[in-house]
N, C-alpha and C positions, 0 to 999 in steps of 0.2 A: 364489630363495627357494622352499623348498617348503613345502607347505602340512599340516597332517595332521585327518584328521578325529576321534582320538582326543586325549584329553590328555595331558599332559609325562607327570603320573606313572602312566599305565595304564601297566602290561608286558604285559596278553594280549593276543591278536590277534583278539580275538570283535570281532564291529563292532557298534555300537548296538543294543539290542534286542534281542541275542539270546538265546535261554536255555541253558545248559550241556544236554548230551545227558543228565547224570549223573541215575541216578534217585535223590530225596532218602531219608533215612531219617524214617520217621516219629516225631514226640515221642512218648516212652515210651505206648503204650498207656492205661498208669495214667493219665494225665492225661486223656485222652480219655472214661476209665468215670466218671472224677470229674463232666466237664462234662455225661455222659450222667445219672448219676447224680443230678447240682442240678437237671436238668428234672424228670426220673422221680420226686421228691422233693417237686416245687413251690415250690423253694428258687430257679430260677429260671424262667422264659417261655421254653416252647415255641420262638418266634421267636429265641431267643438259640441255637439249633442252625441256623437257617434255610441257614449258608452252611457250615455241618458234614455238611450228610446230601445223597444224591442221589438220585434218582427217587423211588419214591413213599413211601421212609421216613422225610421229614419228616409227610406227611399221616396218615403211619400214627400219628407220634410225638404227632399233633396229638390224634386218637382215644385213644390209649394214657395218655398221660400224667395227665389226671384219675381215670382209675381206678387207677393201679399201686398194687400192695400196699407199695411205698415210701415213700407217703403214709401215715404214723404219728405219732397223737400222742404218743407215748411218743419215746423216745431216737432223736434224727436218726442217719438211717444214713449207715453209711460203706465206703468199698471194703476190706475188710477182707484180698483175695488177688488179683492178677490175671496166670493164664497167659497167652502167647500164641503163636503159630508164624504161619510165614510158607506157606501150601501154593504159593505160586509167588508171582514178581516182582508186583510192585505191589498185593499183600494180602496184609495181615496181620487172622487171626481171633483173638479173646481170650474167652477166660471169667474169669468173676470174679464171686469171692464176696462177697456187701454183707451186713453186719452192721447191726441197729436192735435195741439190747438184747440180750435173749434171742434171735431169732429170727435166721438165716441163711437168705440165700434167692441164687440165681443168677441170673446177667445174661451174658449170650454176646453179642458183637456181630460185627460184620465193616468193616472201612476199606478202600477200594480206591483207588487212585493214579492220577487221573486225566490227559487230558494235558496238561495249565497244572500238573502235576507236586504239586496238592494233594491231601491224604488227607482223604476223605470218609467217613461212615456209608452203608452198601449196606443194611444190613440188624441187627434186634436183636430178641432173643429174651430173655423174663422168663415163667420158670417156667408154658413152655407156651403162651404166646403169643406170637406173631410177627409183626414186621415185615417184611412184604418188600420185597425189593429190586426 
């Protein structure tokens, strides 16, 4: 009798725990300026990016976040456009336009692919201020 360490119905041949070499695509950017955008807003906490950003651009988001001009009492803003391009494997950078009312203002950010294969916040920029990465 032979024994197998996989189950009946796996067909690959990875062994437990391993991770595909493949690198993922990231969820559409837009969704990411959204989640950027409910902090920058104070629609949500700070901490709710905590396992989104790497090095020191949550610290930075900690500082930024109560002042952004995104904090309006008039019409909650919203992403209104968001470009992006890939300048090489495992980053992709996006700008994108946020609407509140009358007013339009930008927000550029950057996600970088780390190697447990998730996309993080490196770095974000709002009309002349910066996070760095």
């Amino acid at each position: 009798m032979t024994t197998t360490t996989r189950p009946a119905q796996r067909r690959d041949q990875r062994g437990p725990g391993t991770v595909p070499v493949q690198r993922r695509i990231p969820r559409p950017p837009e969704l990411f300026a959204e989640k950027l955008l409910a902090v920058l807003s104070g629609q949500k906490p700070v901490h709710w990016m905590l396992n989104h950003t790497i090095g020191a651009a949550y610290d930075q988001l900690i500082d930024l976040a109560p002042r952004t001009p995104f904090r309006t009492r008039g019409a909650r803003p919203v992403v209104r456009s968001c470009r992006y391009g890939h300048p090489r494997p495992g980053v992709v950078e996006a700008a994108v336009s946020i609407a509140a009312g009358e007013q339009v203002r930008a927000m550029a950010f950057r996600l970088e692919q780390g190697p447990d294969l998730r996309w993080r916040c490196a770095a974000v920029e709002l009309g002349g201020e910066r996070v760095p990465s």
